[in-house]
C-alpha positions in Angstrom: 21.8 65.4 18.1 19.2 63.6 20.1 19.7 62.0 23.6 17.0 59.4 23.2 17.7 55.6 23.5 17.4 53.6 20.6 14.2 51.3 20.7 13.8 48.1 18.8 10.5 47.0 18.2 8.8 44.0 20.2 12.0 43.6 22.8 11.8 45.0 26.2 14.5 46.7 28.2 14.7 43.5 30.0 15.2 41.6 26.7 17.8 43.8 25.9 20.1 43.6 28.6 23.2 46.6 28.1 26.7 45.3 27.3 27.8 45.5 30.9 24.9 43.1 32.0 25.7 40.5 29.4 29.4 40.7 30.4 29.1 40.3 33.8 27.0 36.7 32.5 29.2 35.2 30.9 31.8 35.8 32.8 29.8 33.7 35.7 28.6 31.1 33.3 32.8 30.6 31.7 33.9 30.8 35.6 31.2 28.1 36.4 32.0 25.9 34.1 36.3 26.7 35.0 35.4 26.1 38.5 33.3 22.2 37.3 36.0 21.4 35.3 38.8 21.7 37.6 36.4 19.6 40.0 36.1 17.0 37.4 39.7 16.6 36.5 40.7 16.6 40.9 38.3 13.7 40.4 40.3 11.5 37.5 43.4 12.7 39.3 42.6 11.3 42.2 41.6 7.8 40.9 44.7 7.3 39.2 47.2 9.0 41.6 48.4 5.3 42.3 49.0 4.6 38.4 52.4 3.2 37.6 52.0 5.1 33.7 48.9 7.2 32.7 47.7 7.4 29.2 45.3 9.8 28.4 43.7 10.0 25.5 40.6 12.5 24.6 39.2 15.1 22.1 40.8 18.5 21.2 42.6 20.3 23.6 40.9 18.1 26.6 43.5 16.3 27.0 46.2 19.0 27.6 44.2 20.5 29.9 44.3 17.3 31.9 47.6 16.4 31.1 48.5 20.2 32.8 46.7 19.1 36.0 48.1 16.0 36.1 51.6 17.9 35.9 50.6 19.8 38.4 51.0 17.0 41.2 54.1 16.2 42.4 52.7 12.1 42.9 51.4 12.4 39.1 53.3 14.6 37.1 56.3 12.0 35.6 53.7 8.9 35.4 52.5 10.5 32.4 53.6 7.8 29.2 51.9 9.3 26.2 48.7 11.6 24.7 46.8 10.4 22.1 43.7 11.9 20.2 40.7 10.4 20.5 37.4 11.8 19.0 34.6 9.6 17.6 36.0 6.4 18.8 33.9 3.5 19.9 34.7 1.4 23.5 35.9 -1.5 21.7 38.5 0.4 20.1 39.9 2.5 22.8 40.1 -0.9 24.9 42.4 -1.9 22.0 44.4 1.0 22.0 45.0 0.6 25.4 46.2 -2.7 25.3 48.5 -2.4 22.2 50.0 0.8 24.4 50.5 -1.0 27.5 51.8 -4.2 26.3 54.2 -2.3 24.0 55.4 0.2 26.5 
């Protein structure tokens, strides 16, 4: 058995980072983008900390996220009324969905 690295044409050690290196990476970039998010939902929770009811309404699991900051608050967590999905939907038609939740709620 041989103890020499294994070399892959045209890529450079530097190109080739080990396993530890690409690790350590991505476990910056995902704690980056943990540390934005959690900035950006501080923000929404703040402007609607005054809210009598909060719908929120968003793709995939976004809106759990937020709805598990929201919770989080003490002055937020029972104002929240409903979630609803929301994906490809246009401005006209979540200002209607709004309306037909708050004037039926």
């Amino acid at each position: 058995m041989s103890n020499e690295r294994c070399a892959f044409p045209g890529i450079t050690h530097r190109q080739y980072p080990q396993g530890s290196e690409d690790i350590s990476v991505d476990s910056r970039s995902e704690a980056r983008q943990k540390l934005q998010l959690n900035k950006y939902y501080q923000k929404i929770i703040e402007t609607i900390k005054d809210a009598d009811k909060i719908l929120v309404m968003g793709p995939g699991k976004t809106k759990q996220e937020l709805k598990i900051h929201i919770e989080k608050r003490k002055t937020t967590a029972s104002k929240i009324s409903d979630l609803q999905p929301c994906d490809k939907t246009t401005d006209n038609q979540i200002s209607s969905r709004v309306r037909t939740f708050f004037k039926t709620s």
